[in-house]
C-alpha positions as CSV (number, residue, x, y, z in Angstrom):
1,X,54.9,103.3,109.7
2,X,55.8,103.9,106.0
3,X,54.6,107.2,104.5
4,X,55.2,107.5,100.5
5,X,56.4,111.0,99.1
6,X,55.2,111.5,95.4
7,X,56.3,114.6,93.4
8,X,54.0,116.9,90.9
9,X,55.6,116.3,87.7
10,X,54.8,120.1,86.9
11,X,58.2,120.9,89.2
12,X,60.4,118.5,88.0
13,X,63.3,121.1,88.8
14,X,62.4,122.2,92.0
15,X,59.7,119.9,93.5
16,X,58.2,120.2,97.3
17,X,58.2,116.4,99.0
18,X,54.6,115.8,99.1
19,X,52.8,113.2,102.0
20,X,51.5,110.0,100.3
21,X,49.3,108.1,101.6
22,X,50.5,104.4,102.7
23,X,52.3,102.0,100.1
24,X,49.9,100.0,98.3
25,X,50.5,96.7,98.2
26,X,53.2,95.0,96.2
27,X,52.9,94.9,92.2
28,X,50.7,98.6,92.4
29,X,52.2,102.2,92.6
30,X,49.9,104.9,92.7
31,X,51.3,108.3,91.4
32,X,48.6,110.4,92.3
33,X,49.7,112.9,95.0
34,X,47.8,113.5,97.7
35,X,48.4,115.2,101.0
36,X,48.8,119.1,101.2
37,X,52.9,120.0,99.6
38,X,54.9,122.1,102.3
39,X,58.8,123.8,102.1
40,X,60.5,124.2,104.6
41,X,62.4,121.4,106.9
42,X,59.7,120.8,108.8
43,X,57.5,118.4,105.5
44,X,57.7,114.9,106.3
45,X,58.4,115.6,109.7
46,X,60.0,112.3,111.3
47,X,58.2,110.7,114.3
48,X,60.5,108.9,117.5
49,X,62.0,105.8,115.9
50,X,62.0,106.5,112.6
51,X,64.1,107.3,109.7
52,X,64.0,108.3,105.9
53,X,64.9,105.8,103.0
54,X,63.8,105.1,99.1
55,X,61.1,103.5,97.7
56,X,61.1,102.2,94.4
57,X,58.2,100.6,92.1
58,X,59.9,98.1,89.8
59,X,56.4,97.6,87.8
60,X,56.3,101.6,87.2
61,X,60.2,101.8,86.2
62,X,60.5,102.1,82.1
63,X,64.4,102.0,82.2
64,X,64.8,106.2,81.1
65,X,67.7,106.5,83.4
66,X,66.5,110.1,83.7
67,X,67.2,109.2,87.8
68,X,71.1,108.6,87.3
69,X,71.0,111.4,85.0
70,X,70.0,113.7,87.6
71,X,71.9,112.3,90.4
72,X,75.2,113.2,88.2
73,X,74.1,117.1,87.4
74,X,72.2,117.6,90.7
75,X,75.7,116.5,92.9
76,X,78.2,117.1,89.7
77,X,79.8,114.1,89.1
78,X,81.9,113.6,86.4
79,X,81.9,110.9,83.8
80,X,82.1,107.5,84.7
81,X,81.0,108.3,88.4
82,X,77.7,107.3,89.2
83,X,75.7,107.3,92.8
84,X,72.7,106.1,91.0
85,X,72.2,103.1,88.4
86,X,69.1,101.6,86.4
87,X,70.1,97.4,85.8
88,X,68.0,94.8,84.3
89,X,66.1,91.5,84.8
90,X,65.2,89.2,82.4
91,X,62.9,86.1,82.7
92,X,60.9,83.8,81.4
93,X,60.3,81.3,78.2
94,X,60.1,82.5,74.3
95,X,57.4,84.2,73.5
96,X,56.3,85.0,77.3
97,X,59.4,86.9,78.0
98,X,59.4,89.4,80.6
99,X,62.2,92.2,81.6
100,X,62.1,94.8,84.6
101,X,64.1,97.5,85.3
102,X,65.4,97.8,89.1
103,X,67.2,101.8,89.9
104,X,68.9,101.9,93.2
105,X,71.6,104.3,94.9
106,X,72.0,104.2,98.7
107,X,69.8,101.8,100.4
108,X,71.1,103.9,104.1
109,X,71.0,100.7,105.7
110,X,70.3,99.9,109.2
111,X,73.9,98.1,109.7
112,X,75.6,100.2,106.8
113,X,78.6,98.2,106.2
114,X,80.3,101.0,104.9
115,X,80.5,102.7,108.1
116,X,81.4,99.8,110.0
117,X,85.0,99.3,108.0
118,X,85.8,102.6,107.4
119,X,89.0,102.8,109.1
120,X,88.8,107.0,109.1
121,X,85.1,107.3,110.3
122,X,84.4,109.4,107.2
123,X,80.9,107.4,107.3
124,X,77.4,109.2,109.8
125,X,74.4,107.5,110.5
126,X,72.6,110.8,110.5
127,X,69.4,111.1,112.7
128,X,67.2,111.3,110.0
129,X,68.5,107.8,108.6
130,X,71.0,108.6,106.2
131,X,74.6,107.4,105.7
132,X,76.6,110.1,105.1
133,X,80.0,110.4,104.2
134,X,82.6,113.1,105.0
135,X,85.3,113.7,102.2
136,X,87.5,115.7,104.5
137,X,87.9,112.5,106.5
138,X,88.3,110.3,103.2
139,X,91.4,108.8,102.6
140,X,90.7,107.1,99.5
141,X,90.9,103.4,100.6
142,X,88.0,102.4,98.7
143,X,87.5,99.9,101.2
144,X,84.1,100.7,101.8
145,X,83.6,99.6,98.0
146,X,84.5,96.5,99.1
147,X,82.5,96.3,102.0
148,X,79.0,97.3,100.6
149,X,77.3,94.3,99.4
150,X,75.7,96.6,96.5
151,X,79.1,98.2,95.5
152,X,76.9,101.8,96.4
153,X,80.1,103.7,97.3
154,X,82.0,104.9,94.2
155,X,85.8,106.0,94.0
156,X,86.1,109.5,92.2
157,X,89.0,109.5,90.5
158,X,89.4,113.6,90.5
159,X,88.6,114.3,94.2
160,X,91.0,110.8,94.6
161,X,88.2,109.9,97.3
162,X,85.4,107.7,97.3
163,X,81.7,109.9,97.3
164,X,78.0,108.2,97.8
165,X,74.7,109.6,97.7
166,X,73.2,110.8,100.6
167,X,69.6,111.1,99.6
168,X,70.7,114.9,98.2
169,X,70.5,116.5,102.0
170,X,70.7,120.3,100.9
171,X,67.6,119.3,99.0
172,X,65.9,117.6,101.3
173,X,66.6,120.8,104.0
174,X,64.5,123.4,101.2
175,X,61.8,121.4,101.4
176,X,62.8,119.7,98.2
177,X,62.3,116.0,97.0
178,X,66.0,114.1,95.9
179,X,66.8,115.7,92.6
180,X,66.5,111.6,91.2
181,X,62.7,111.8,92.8
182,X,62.0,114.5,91.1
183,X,63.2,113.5,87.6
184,X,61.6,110.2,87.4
185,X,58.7,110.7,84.7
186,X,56.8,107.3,86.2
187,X,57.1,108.8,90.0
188,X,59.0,105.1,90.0
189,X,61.3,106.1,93.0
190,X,59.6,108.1,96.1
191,X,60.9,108.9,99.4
192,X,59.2,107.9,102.4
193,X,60.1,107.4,106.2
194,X,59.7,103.8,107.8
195,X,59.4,102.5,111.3
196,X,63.2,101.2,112.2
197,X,61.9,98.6,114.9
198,X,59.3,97.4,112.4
199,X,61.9,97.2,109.3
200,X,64.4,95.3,111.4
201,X,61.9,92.7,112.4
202,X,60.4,92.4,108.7
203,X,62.8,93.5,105.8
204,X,61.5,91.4,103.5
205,X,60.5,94.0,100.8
206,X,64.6,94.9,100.5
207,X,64.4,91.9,98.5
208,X,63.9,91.7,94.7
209,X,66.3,89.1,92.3
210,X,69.6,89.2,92.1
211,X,70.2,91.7,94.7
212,X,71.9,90.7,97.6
213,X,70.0,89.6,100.6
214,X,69.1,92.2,102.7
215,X,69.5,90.7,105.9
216,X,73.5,91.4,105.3
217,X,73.0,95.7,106.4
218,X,69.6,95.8,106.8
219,X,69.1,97.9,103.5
220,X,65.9,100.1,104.0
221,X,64.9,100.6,100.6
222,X,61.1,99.5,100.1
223,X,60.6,97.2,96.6
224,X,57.5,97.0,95.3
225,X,57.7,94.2,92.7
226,X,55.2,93.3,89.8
227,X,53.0,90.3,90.2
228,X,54.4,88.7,87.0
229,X,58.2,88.5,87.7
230,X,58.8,84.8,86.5
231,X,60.0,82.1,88.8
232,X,63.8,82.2,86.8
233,X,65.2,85.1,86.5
234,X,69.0,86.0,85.3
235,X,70.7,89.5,85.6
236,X,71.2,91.1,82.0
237,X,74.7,91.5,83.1
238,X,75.6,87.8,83.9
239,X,77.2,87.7,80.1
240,X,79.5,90.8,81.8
241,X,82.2,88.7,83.4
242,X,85.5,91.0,83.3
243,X,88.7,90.5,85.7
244,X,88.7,93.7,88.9
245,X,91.6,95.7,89.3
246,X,94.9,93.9,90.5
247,X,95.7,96.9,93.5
248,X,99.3,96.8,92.7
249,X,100.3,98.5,95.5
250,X,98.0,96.1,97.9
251,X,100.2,93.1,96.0
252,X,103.0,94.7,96.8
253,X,102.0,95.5,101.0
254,X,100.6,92.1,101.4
255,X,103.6,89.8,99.7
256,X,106.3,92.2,101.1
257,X,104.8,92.2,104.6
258,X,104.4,88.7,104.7
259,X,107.7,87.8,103.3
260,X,109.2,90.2,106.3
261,X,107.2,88.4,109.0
262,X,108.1,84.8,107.5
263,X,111.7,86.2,108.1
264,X,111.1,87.2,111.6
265,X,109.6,84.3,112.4
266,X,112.5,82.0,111.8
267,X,115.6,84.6,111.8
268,X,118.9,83.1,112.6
269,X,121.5,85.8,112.5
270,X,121.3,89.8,113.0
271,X,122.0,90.1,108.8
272,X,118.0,88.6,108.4
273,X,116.9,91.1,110.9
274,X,118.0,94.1,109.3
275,X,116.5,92.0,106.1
276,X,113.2,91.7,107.8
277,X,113.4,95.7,109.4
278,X,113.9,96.4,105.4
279,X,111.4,94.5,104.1
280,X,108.4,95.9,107.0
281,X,109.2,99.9,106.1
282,X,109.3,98.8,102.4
283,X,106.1,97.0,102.5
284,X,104.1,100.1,104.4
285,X,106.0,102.7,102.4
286,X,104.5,101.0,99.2
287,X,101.2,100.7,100.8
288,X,100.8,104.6,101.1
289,X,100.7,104.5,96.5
290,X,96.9,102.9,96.8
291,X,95.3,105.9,98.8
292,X,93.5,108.7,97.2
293,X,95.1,111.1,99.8
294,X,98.4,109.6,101.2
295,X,99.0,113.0,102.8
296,X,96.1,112.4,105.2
297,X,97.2,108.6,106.0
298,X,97.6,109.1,109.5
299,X,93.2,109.0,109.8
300,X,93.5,105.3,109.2
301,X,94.0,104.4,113.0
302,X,90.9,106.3,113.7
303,X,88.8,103.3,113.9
304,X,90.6,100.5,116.0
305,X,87.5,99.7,117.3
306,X,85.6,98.4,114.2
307,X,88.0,98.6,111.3
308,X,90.0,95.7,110.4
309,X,91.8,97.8,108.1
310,X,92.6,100.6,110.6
311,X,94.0,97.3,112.9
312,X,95.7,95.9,110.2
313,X,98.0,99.6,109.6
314,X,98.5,99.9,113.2
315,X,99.7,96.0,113.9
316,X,102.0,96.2,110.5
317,X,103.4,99.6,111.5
318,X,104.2,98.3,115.1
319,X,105.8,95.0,114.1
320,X,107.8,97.5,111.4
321,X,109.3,99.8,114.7
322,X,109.7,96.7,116.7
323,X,111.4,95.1,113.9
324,X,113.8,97.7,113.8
325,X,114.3,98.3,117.0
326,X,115.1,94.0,116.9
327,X,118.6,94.8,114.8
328,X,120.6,96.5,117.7
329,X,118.3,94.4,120.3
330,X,118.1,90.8,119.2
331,X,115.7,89.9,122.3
332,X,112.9,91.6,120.6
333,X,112.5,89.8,117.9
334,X,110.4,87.3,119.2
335,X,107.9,90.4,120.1
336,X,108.7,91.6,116.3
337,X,107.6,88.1,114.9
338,X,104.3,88.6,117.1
339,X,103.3,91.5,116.1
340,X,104.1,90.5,112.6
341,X,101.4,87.7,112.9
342,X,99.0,89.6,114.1
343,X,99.5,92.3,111.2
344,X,98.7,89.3,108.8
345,X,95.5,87.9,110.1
346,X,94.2,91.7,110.3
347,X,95.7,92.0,107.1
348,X,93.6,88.9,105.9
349,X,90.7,89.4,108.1
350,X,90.2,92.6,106.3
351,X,89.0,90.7,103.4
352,X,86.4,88.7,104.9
353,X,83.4,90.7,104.0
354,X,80.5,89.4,102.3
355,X,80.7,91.6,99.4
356,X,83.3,89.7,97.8
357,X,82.6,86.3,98.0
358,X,85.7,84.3,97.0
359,X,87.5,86.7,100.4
360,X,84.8,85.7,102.6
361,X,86.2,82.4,104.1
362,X,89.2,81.4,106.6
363,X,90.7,80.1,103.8
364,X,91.9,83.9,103.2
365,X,93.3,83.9,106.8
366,X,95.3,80.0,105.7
367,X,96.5,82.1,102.6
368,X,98.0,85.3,103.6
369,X,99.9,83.2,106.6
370,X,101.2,80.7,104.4
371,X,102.4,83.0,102.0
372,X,104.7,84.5,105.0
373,X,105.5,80.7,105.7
374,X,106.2,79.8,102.3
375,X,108.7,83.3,101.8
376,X,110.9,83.8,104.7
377,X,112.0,80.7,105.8
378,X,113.4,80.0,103.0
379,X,116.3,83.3,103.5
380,X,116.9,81.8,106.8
381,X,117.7,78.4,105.4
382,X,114.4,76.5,106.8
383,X,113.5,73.9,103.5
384,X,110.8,71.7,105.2
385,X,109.3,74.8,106.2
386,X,109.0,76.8,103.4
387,X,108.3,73.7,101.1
388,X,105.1,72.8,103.7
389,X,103.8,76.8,103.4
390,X,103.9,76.3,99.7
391,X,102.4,73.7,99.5
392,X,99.4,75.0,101.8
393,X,99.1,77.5,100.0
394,X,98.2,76.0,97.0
395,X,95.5,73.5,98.0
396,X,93.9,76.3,100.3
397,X,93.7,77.7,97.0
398,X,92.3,74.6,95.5
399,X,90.0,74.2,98.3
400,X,88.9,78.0,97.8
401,X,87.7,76.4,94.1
402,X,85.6,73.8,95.5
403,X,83.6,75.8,98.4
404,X,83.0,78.6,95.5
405,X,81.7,76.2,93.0
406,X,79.3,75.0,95.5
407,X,77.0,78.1,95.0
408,X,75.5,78.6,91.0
409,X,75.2,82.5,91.6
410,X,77.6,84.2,89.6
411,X,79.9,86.0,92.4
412,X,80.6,82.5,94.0
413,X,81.6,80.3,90.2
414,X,82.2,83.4,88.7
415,X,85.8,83.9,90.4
416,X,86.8,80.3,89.9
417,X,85.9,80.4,86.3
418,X,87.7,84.2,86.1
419,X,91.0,81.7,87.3
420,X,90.8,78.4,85.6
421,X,89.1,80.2,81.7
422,X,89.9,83.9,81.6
423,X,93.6,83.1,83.4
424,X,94.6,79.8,82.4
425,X,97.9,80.3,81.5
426,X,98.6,82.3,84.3
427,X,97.0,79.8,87.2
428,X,98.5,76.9,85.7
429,X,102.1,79.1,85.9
430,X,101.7,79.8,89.2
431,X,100.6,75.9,90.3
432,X,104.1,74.7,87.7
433,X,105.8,77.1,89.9
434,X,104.9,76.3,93.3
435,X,105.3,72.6,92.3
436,X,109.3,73.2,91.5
437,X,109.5,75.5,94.1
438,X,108.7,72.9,96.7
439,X,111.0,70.3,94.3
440,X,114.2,72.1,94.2
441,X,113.4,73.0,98.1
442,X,113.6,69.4,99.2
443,X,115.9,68.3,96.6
444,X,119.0,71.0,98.1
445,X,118.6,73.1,95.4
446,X,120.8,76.5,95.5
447,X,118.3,78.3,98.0
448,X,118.4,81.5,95.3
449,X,116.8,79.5,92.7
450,X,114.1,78.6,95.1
451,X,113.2,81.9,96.5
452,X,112.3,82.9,92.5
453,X,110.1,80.0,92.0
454,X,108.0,80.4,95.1
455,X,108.1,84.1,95.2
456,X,106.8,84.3,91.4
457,X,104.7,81.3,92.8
458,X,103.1,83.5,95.3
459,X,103.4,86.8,92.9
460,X,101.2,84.8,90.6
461,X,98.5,84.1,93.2
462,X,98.5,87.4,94.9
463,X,97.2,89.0,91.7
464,X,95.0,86.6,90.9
465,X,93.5,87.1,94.6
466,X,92.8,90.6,93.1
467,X,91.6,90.5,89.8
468,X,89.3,87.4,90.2
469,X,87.0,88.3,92.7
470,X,83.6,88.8,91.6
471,X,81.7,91.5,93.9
472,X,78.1,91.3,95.0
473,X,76.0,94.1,93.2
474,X,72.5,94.7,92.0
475,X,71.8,93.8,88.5
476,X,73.4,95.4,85.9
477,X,73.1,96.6,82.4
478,X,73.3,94.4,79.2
479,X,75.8,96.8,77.7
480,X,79.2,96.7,78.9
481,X,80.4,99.8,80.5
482,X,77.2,101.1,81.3
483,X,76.4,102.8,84.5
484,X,74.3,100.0,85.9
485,X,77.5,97.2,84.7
486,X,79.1,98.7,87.5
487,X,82.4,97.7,86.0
């Protein structure tokens, strides 16, 4: 059952949630009210089974961005911080041209992906529906930002946690509609409650162009789309291609951590395990510069359950004790090298999310191990080795090209062309120096000389893992920089 909740435009500052009567079907929006307005908590009252979530009328959106506008004063973001955005859609052929505007914020998904990888539980599914999230819990990971196929939850850089709508709750308890509800001139966006059972089966109207498929959380937001939305349609921000942000500190944990496993794994003398001890309490203690809140670190084993990320801290933080209990006691470094291993694939298995599309293969898994293989065999004297993990690493990479440029959508071809156009110089670097690396590896080069090559080799690639992933989003704005760009 979906009920629609117009507002009376005559309250746009303060306006009662209204019943609607059922959405009408897709391409029409009515925004007549009807239905008798209440206050209180008790309007719109929620039957067994069902939960509240948007709805949005693509054909009634004129692009105002009055709805962002009021997300921003209504929760008091500051600049550059946005829970709400307005993109674009353009289609069809000079002079039939046609371009929609799409607003979205939270979808509070069914399967909210946020919630599932938060390795703090900062994230609710409230019983009303919504996805909330609890700063005091935050950490500042932003790995939820990764996680959400629509790139919904938002770092703020002065609370140095990430924030989110939540369908403006103190709002909703008055008796009140969202505060971007209320300011929409077109009554574009409503908010209605929906059957869960019934969504589940049939989420079909999640769906509009360019937005990620639905089927990946479940996103509840209803989309009515107008009946002339041409067959080909682009995103006005596909011209917007720009590198993400290299995480230095996220280089730095998942090289050094790696290169300290590599060096358990084939240690030969008690001087490469207090190498390898050094190398694991460097790695973490690095690790703690990419979180909002490394004061509150310690939440991040909170979910062991579901978080990859939460299993990736507590496997790299055991093999770290057990490699420095391994110095005095050389019998546990087998246990060491273990755990070590199983840091790395939680490490790498962290990134396979379908947010980021270039991540989201094994190949990330072949990657992050043969970076460890590539690394630390070569302080303990192991050529063939270290040589063979180079070499892997750079046709996984290669391979990583050719399964991205399968797919025309711009987060799959988009990160290979971010690496072979926008970084050129840089990937072919990296390739030059992995090839001499493996060279001077087999030839009996001075083993010094070869440590540089592959770890600048493997310095190269780690920060190109970074900055050329493309995320899944909604459309964005034509204008660089603008709320709906998302970047």
């Amino acid at each position: 059952m979906t009920t629609v909740v117009p507002v009376d435009l005559a309250e746009v500052s303060a306006v009662p949630v209204r019943l609607g009567a059922k959405p009408s079907a897709v391409g029409a929006h009515s925004a007549v009210p009807t239905g008798i307005s209440t206050r209180g908590p008790e309007l719109l009252p929620l039957e067994a089974g069902e939960q509240y979530r948007f709805g949005f009328s693509m054909n009634a959106c004129i692009g105002c961005h009055s709805c962002e506008v009021a997300c921003a004063e209504q929760n008091g973001l500051p600049a550059g911080t946005t829970w709400r955005r307005v993109g674009e859609i353009e289609g069809g052929a000079y002079p039939e041209t046609k371009r929609f505007h799409l607003s979205m914020s939270c979808n509070h998904c069914l399967e909210p992906a946020c919630l599932e990888g938060c390795p703090t539980n900062a994230y609710e599914k409230l019983a009303n529906g919504v996805v909330a999230h609890h700063a005091e819990d935050c950490i500042g990971c932003q790995y939820c930002t990764w996680n959400c196929p629509y790139s919904v939850p938002a770092f703020q850089p002065d609370r140095r946690i990430v924030t989110k709508c939540d369908l403006c709750q103190p709002r909703l308890a008055e008796g009140l509609a969202p505060a971007c509800v209320s300011a929409c001139p077109t009554h574009a966006i409503t908010i209605e409650r929906v059957d869960v059972a019934a969504w589940r089966a049939d989420h079909a109207e999640a769906d509009a162009p360019h937005l990620p498929s639905a089927d990946i959380t479940i996103s509840t937001t209803r989309i009515e789309l107008p009946a002339d939305v041409p067959l080909e349609t682009f995103s006005a921000s596909d011209w917007n291609l720009r590198p993400e942000h290299p995480h230095w500190p996220l280089v730095w944990l998942t090289l050094v951590s790696q290169f300290a496993v590599g060096v358990s794994a084939t240690v030969d003398g008690s001087g490469q395990r207090i190498m390898a001890a050094a190398l694991a309490m460097a790695a973490m203690a690095g690790a703690l510069l990419h979180l909002g809140r490394p004061a509150v670190a310690w939440k991040a084993f909170r979910n062991l359950r579901r978080s990859w990320l939460s299993r990736e801290v507590a496997l790299l933080s055991l093999y770290g004790g057990l490699a420095a209990a391994a110095v005095p006691l050389d019998a546990l470094r087998w246990p060491a090298a273990a755990a070590g291993c199983a840091g790395i694939y939680a490490s790498a298995r962290l990134y396979i999310v379908p947010g980021r599309p270039s991540w989201n293969s094994p190949l990330t898994v072949v990657r992050f191990g043969a970076t460890a293989v590539a690394l630390g065999p070569i302080v303990t004297g192991h050529r063939s080795i270290a040589a063979a993990g180079t070499a892997i690493a750079l046709i996984a990479t290669a391979l990583n090209w050719a399964r991205l440029m399968r797919t025309p959508q711009q987060p799959w071809w988009g990160a290979v062309r971010l690496e072979l156009r926008w970084f050129t110089t840089a990937t072919s670097v990296r390739f030059a120096l992995g090839v001499a690396g493996i060279v001077t590896l087999l030839a009996g080069a001075p083993l010094a000389l070869s440590l540089v090559l592959v770890a600048c080799c493997e310095l190269i690639g780690r920060w190109l893992f970074y900055v050329a992933v493309v995320p899944l989003n909604m459309p964005g704005a034509f204008w660089r920089g603008a709320a709906g760009t998302h970047r």
